[in-house]
C-alpha positions, 0 to 999 in steps of 0.5 A: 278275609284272612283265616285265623289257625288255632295254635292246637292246630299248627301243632298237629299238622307240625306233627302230622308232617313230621310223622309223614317225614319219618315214614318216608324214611323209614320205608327206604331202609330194607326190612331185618330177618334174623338179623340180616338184611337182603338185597331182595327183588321179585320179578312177573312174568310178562305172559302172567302178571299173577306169577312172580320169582322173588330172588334174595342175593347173598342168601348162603350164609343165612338160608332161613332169613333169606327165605323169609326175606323172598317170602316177603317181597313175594307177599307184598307183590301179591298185595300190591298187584291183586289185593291180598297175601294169598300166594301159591306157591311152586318153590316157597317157603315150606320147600325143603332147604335141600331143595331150594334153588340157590345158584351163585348164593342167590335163592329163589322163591316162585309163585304165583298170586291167587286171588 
C-alpha cells in the first residue's frame, strides 16, 4: 500500500528543508560587532570545566567590538556547557579598557560560568 502526499505537504517539507539549509549556512559565518568581524575562541579550564577565557584576535583597532565579541563566545560557552548566560566574571566586559589584557593584539576576557 502506497501513501498518497498532499501537494500542501511537499510544499512545506520543501520549505522546511530550505530553511534547515539556510540555517546551517548561516551559522558558519562569525557574528559583526560594530562592524567587525573576530576571529574568537574560548577555552576551559581542564581542573574547572565551569572557568573558561575567551580570547578576540586582532582586537587593537576595535577594542570595544572585540570585547563584545569575547563577551559573547563567553555567554554562549555558559549556555552550552551549564545551561544559562549567568557568567562571573574576573576579566569582563565591564573592566575598565586600560586594564584589559591585550598582549600582541589579542584580548582576553576571563570568567567562570555560574549556574
Amino acid at each position: 500500500m502506497t501513501m498518497r502526499r498532499s501537494p500542501s505537504f511537499l510544499l512545506c517539507l520543501t520549505a522546511l528543508a530550505g530553511l534547515t539549509l539556510t540555517a546551517c549556512g548561516a551559522s558558519r559565518d562569525a557574528p559583526v560587532f560594530n562592524g567587525v568581524k573576530f576571529r574568537s575562541d574560548v577555552r576551559a579550564s581542564k581542573e574547572d570545566r565551569a572557568s573558561f577565557v575567551a580570547t578576540v584576535r586582532n582586537a587593537t583597532p576595535a577594542l570595544e567590538g572585540a570585547v563584545l565579541a569575547a563577551e559573547y563566545e563567553g555567554v554562549r560557552y555558559c549556555i552550552t556547557y551549564i545551561g544559562n548566560s549567568d557568567i562571573q566574571w574576573q576579566v569582563g566586559p565591564d573592566t575598565p579598557p586600560a586594564q584589559l589584557v591585550a598582549s600582541d593584539g589579542t584580548l582576553s576576557l576571563r570568567g567562570r560560568c555560574a549556574g
